[in-house]
C-alpha positions in Angstrom: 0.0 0.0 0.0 1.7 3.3 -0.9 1.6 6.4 1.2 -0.1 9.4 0.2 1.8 12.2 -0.7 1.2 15.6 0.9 -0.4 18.2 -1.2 1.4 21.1 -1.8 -0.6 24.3 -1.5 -1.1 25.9 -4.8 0.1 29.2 -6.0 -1.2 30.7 -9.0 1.5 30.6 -12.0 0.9 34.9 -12.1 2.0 34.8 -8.3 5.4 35.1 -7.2 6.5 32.0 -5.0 6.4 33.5 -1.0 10.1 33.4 0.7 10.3 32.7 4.4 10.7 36.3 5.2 7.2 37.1 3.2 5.6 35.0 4.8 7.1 36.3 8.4 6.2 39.9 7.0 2.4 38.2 6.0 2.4 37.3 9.5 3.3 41.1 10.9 1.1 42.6 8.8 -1.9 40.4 9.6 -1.3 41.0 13.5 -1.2 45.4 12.8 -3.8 45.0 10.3 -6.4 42.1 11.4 -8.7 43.2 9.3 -7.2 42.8 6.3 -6.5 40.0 3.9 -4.9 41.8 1.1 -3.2 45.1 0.2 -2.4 46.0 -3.4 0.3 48.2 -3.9 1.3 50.5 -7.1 4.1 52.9 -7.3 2.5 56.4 -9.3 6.2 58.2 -10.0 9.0 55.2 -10.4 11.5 58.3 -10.8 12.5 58.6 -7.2 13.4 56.3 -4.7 10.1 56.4 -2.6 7.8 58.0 -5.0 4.0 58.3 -4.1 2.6 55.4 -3.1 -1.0 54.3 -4.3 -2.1 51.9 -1.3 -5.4 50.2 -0.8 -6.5 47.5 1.8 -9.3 44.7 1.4 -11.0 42.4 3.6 -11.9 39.2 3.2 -15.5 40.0 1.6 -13.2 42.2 -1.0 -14.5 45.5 0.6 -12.3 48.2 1.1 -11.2 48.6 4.6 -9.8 51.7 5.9 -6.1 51.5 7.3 -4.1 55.1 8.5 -1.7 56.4 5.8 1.1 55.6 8.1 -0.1 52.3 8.8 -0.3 51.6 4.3 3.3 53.7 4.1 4.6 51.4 6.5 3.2 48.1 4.9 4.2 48.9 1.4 7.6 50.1 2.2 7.9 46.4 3.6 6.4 44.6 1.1 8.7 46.5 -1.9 11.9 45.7 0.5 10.7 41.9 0.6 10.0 42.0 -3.2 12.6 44.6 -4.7 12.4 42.7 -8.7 9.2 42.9 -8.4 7.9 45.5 -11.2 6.1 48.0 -8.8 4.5 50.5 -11.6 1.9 47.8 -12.1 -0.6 47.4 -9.3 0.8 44.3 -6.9 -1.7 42.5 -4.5 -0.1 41.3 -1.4 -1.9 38.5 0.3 -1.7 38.6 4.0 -2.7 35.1 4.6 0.0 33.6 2.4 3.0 36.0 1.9 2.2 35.5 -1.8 2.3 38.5 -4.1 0.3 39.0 -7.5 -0.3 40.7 -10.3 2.0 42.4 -12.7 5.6 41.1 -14.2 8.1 40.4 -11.6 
């Protein structure tokens, strides 16, 4: 009789594969931000360093839940250091739950 193998949970082939340290940083932002699930992220100037950031939170019913502007600068400045290839002038989704990110080329 042969063993069953473990199922691997699956990631979406448009979502970037979640290191370690996104999914610590998943973790985080899930205990500062409880509720919210996802945050989607997009760069508006890619000129400067730290341009304007365009930052909006969801729950898990996909309504938009409202998070301070420190509380989204903070997040997204975390999320582009734990993804720095990722191409941030597309919008990004970052999924709290998982440490996976989606959306846009990486």
């Amino acid at each position: 009789m042969s063993t069953p193998l473990r199922e691997r949970p699956q990631t979406p082939a448009h979502a970037e594969i979640p290191t370690l340290r996104a999914r610590a940083l998943a973790q985080q932002l899930a205990t500062m931000l409880p509720q919210v699930t996802d945050l989607h992220i997009r760069l508006q100037d890619g000129r400067t360093t730290w341009p304007h950031l365009d930052v909006r939170a969801t729950g898990s019913d996909g309504q938009a839940v409202r998070i301070s502007r420190t509380q989204a600068h903070v997040a997204a400045r975390w999320i582009i250091r734990t993804y720095p290839a990722a191409n941030w002038a597309a919008r990004r989704t970052f999924d709290l739950r998982s440490g996976a990110l989606y959306g846009g080329a990486a």
